[in-house]
N, C-alpha and C positions, 0 to 999 in steps of 0.2 A: 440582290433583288430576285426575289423568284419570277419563274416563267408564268405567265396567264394562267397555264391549263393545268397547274395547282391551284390555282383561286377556285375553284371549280364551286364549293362550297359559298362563295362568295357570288355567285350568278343564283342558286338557291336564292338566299338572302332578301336579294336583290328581285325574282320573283316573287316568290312572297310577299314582302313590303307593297309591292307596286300594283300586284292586284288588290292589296288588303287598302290602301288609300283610295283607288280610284272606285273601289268597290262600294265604300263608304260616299263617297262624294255622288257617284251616281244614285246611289239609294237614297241619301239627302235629298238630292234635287227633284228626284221624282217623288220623293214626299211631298216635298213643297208644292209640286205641279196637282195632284191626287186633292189635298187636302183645299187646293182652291185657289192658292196663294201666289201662282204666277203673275210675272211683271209684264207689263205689256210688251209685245214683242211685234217689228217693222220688217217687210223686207228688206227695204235699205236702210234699216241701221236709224242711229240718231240722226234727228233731222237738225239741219242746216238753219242756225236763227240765234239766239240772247247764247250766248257760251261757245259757241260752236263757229266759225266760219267756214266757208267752202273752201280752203287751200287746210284750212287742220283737219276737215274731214277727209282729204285726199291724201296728208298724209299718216291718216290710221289706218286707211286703207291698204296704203303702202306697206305698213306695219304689220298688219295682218296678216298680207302676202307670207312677208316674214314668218310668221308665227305659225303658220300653214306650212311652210319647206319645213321648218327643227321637226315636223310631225310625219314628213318625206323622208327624213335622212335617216335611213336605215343602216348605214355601212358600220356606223360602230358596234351595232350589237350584231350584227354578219361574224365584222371578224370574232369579236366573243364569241359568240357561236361556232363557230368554226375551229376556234382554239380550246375550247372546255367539251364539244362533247365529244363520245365514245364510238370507232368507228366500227362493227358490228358486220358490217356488209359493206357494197363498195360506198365510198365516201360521197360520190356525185348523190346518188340514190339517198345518203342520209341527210346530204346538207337539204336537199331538195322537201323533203319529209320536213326540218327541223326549218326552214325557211316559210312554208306554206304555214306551218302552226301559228310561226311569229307572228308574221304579217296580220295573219287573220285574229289572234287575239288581239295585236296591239291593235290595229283596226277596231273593231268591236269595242273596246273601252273606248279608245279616244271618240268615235264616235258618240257612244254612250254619254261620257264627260260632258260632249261639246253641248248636243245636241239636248238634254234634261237640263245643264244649265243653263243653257240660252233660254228654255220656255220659263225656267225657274227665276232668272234676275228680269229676263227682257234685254233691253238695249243699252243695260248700265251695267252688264254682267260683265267681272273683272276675270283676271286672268288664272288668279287662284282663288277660288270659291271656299279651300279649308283655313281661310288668314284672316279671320274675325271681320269680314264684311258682309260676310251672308248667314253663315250659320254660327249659332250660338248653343244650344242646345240639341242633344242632350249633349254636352260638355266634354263627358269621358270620354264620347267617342269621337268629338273632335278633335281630343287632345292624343288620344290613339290614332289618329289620320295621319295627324302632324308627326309624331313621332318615326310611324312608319316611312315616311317622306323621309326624315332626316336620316333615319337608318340606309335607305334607298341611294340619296345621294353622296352619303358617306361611302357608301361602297361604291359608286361609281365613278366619284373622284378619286379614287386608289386606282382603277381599272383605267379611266381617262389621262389620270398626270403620267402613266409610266413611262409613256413615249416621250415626254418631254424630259422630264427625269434624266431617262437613258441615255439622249440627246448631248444632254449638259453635262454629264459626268464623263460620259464617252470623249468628249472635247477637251474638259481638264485633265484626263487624266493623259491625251494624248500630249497638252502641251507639257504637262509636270510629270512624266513618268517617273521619276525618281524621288516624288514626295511622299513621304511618311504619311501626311495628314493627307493625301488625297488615295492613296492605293493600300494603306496597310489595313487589314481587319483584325476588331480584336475578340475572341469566341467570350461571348457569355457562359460563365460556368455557376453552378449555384451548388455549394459545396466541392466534392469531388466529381461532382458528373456536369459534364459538358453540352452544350444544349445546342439544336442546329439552329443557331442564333449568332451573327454575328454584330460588332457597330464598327463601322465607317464615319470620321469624324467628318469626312466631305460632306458625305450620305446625311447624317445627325444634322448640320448647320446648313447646309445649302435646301435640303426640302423645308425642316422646320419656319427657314425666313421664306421658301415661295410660300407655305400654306399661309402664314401670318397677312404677307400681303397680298394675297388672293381677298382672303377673310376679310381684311379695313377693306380693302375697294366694294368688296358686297357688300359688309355691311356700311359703307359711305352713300355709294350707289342702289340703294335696295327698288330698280325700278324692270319689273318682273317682265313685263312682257317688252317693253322695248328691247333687254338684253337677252331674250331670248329668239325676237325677230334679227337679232343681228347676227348671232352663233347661228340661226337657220340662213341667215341671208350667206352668211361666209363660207359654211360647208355645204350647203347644198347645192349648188350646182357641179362643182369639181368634183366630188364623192358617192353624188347619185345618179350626176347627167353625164358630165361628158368621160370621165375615165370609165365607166361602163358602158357606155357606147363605144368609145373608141375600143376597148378590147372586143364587143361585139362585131363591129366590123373590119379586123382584123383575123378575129376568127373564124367568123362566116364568109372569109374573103370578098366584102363585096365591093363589086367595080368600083372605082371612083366614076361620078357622072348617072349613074343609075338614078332611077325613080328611088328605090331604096334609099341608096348614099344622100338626095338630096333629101327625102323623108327626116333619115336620122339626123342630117345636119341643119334641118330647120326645128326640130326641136330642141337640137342644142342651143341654139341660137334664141330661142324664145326663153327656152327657160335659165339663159345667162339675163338675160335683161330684166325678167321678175326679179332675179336674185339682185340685179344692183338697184331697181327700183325698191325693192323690199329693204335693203344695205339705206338706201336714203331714206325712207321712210323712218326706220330703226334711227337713223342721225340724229334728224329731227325731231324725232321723239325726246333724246337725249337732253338734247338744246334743250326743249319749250320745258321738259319736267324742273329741270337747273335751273330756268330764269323763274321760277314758279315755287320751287322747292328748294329749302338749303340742304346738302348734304348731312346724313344722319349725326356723326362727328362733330357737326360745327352747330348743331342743336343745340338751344339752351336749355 
């Protein structure tokens, strides 16, 4: 398995892709808004009546919550960052530089996205505006969105499963130290010359069945924003709120009992309870799409 900070070329990629889609999808929507074709849009959202009851609008709200932290949790591309670039000068000084960049692009498009789609759909705007409910035309460049997208999260699921990856083989290998098929490698060579390529037959069958059935559950479950309200409900608070506060006030030594200490630990405290409120939301979204939807699979 290689270390991260040779993927480096793979964080390219992965720039790329991700301005070139949302680039597109902003430019769309603000077509649609210019040329006239905006959809009505509410402060509060769809109203409550024929389709709608007041306990499912509360919990899309919930949902939303959700959908709102996945756009907070910034820790995974931290540590990327952290791991792929080049330290030039002191490192506080660069992450600090390479941290203000992120934020503020990812900022900017997500905002961009949110905010041109919302006047573009109105109040029936989905969560992915390039997946043939909004825009149809011009075509190539929807189909260049989507692509970009796939390329995007192809690399990011390399980058994301490693830890689990590492996890699990690290565990086989400590209970079977002595098996052939979980420790030996074997060098790919192609002709006489040797290639710095190896296969692990662990490595070869145990990732190829997680990526299989990662795959059948997504595409079983293809229901976008609720499963993204939920990945935002589950790591956003532990990985945005409270283990960066807590090494903040550790570091800054502050009193326990301080206006401070309780400052920081009532925001802990708030933004643990969006995240489980947001966690239920996401549930119940689950639920209602299942009693309403068959799984893709089980289509006829």
């Amino acid at each position: 398995m290689r270390n991260i900070e040779e993927l480096w070329w793979l964080s390219v990629i992965a720039t790329i892709t991700s301005f070139g889609y949302s680039s597109i999808g902003a430019g769309l929507a603000l077509a649609t808004i210019v040329s006239g074709h905006g959809k009505r849009t509410t402060v509060t959202g769809i109203e409550v009546g024929p389709g709608l009851t007041a306990a499912q609008k509360m919990w899309r709200m919930f949902t939303a919550f959700g959908d709102i932290a996945i756009a907070y949790t910034y820790t995974p591309v931290l540590i990327e960052v952290q791991d792929t670039i080049k330290s030039s000068e002191p490192e506080n000084k660069v992450m600090k530089k390479a941290n203000i960049l992120s934020v503020s692009a990812t900022t900017v498009f997500y905002m961009m996205c949110a905010c041109f789609g919302y006047a573009a759909f109105g109040n029936y705007a989905h969560g992915n505006m390039l997946t043939g409910f909004g825009f149809y035309e011009p075509f190539w460049l929807i189909d260049l969105a989507n692509i970009f997208i796939v390329l995007h999260l192809v690399g990011a699921y390399q980058v994301m499963a490693q830890p689990v990856f590492g996890t699990v083989e690290s565990c086989i290998k400590r209970r079977w130290p002595e098996s052939k098929f979980v420790n030996k490698e074997y060098p790919v060579k192609i002709g006489h010359k040797s290639l710095n390529f190896s296969i692990n037959f662990l490595r070869l069958t145990w990732r190829s069945m997680y990526v299989v059935v990662a795959t059948l559950v997504a595409i079983a479950l293809p229901y976008f924003n609720d499963v993204l309200a939920l990945l935002g409900a589950v790591s956003y608070w532990p990985l945005t709120v409270y283990f960066p506060v807590t090494m903040y006030i550790a570091r800054k030594k502050i009193n326990r009992g301080t206006v401070k200490w309780f400052a920081l630990q009532l925001l802990t405290l708030v933004s643990l309870l969006l995240a489980m409120v947001a966690a239920c939301g996401s549930i119940e979204g689950f639920g209602e799409a299942l009693r309403i939807f068959k799984p893709s699979l089980v289509e006829e």
